[in-house]
N, C-alpha and C positions, 0 to 999 in steps of 0.2 A: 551463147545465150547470155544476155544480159541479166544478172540478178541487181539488187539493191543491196549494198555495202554500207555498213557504217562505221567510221573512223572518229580518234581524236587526231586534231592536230597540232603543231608546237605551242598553242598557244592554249590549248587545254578544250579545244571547241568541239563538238560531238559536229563528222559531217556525213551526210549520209547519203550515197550518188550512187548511177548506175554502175556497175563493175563485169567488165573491163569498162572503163570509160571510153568512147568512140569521135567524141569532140571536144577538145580539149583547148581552153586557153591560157596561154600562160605570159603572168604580166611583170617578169622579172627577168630580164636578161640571161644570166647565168643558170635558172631553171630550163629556159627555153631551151638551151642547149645542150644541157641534159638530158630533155627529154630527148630531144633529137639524136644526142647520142646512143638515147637506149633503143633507136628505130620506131621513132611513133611520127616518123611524119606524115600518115597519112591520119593521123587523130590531133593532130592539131591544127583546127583551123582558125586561131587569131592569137595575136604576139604585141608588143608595144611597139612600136616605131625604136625605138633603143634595142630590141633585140638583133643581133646583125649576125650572129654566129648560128652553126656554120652556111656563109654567105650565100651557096648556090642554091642551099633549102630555105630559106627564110624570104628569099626574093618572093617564092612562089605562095609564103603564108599572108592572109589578110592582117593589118594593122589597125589596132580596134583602140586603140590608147597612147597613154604615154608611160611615163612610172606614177606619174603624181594625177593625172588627167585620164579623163576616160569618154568612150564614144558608146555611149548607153545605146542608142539607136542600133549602131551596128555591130557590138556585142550581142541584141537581140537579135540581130537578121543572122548570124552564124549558126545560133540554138547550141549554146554549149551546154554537155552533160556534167563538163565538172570545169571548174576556175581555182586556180594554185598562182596564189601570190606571196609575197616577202614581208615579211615585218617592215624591216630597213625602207624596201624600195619603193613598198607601195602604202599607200595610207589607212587607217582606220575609216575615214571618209567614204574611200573608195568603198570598202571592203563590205562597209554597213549599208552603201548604196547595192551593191551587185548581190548581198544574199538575200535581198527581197526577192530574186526571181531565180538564181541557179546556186548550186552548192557551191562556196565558196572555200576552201584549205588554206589554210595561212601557215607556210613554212616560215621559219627564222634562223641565219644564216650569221652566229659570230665569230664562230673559231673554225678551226682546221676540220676538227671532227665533231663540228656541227655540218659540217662542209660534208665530210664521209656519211653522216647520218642523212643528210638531205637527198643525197645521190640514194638511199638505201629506200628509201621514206617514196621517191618518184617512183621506183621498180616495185612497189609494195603497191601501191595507189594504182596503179596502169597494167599491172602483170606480165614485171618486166625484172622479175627479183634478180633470174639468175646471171642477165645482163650488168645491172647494175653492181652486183656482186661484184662482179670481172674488173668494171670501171673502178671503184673502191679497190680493190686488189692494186691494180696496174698505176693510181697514182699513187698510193702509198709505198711501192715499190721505187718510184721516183723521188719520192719528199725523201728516201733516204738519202739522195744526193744533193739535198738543198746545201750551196753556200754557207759558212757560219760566220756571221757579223765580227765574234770574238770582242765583245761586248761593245764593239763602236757606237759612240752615243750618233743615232739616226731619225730625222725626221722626215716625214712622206708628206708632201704640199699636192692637192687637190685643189686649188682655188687660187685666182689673184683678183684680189681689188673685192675683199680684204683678203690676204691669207689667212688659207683656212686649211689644217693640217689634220690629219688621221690620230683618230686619240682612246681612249679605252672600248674596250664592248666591239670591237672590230675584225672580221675578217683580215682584213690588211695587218693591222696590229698584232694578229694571232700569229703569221705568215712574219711580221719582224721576230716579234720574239724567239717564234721556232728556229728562226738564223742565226737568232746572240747577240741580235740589237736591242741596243739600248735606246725605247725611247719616250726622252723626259715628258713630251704632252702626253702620256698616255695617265700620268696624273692630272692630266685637267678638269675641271668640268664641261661634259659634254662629249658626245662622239667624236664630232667632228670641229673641234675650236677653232676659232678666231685668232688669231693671234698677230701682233706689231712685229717690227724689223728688230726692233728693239727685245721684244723676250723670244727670237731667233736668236742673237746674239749672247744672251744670257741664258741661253740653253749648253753654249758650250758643246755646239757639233763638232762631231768626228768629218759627218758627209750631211747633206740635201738631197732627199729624192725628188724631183719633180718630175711628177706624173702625167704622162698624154691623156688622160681624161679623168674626170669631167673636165679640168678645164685643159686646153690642149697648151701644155706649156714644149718650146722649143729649143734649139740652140739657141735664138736671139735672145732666151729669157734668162740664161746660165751670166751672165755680165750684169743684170741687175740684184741677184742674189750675192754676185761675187764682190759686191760693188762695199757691199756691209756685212759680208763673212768672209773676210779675205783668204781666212785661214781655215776655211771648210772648202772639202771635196766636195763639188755640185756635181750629180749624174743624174740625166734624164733616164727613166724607167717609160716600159710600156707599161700603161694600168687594166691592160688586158691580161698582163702574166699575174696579178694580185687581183683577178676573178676567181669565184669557185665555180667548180663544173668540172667539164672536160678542157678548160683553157690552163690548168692545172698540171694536165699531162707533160705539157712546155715548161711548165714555169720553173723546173729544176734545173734544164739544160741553159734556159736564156739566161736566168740568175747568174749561173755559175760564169756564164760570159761578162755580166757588170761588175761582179767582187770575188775576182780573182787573188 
């Protein structure tokens, strides 16, 4: 039986939905597979076109958005009882549009154990505690074997044309530090900077991470980095393993495979 629950959520907002929730949308990647982790896929029926994980259940979820975009029409024809979106991923815009008509949760997602708190916070929301519990268990049990940088100065590039690199208030950034990397943008302004070939250079890397998404950087892209850091290590990363969620569970074993 369905009651009426009311929560605060990361952002301090009083929400107040059916409990257990039975239609669920979720407009953030790394939530979506969360939940799906915690066994709710038959309570989720709409996701962003960016959520992809895990692939064989997501096929079968409707596509109601984007991260930044949204499909108002067909977020109403689903009838969700409850909507859990990202600070980060998704926008205020968004957020101010969809709680005119369903309960809207805004989780936020910058560190490691905002990472554990969020996975805590979906099994609390959905009446899925004791599951998530386990998942929170089982990666922590993992992050004990993350690689340690050993303070290598490192920078993580998400972007070309302009470079644009991983910089304070980060997920990703929380995941370097926990390793022992050092790295210099995370004093810049802004999350995700901007940055020349030129203050690449006068960063004084140890390495270069380039990331397969957002933007899909490859082998052919390792020769124009090398071209003006001659004396830095380039290694492409998955930017799936620097997800939170359950893509986390990996990220200890793949890591240890890049910086051995």
């Amino acid at each position: 039986m369905n009651v009426k629950k009311t929560v605060i959520d990361q952002l301090g907002r009083s929400v107040t939905y059916s409990y257990p929730p039975k239609r669920i949308i979720s407009l953030c990647p790394g939530i979506t597979d969360t939940l799906l982790a915690l066994d709710l896929k038959d309570e989720i029926v709409g996701r962003t076109r960016f959520c992809i994980h895990p692939k064989d259940i997501v096929k079968n979820i409707r596509a109601v958005a984007g991260t930044k975009d949204i499909k108002l029409d067909a977020i109403k024809d689903v009838r969700p009882d409850l909507i859990i979106v990202e600070k980060e991923e998704n926008t205020k815009a968004i957020v101010e549009e969809l709680e005119q008509y369903f309960p809207v949760y805004v989780a936020e997602v910058q560190t490691i154990d905002e990472a554990y708190q969020m996975i805590v916070d979906m099994g609390m929301l959905t009446d899925r505690i004791e599951s998530a519990t386990h998942l929170v268990d089982a990666i922590q049990g993992q992050f004990e074997n993350l690689p340690k940088g050993n303070r290598k100065r490192a920078a993580y590039v998400i972007w070309r044309k302009p470079y644009m690199v991983v910089g304070k208030d980060t997920y990703i950034q929380s995941m370097l530090n926990r390793m022992g990397f050092i790295n210099p943008f995370a004093e810049s302004d802004g999350r995700y900077p901007a940055v020349s070939a030129e203050a690449l250079q006068q960063a004084e890397l140890d390495c270069l991470l380039l990331a397969s998404e957002p933007f899909p950087f490859t082998e052919k892209h390792i020769a124009e980095f090398q071209a003006f850091l001659p004396n830095t290590e380039i290694i492409l990363v998955d930017g799936e393993m620097f997800w939170y969620g359950p893509r986390m569970l990996d990220a200890a074993d793949y890591l240890n495979t890049k910086f051995q």
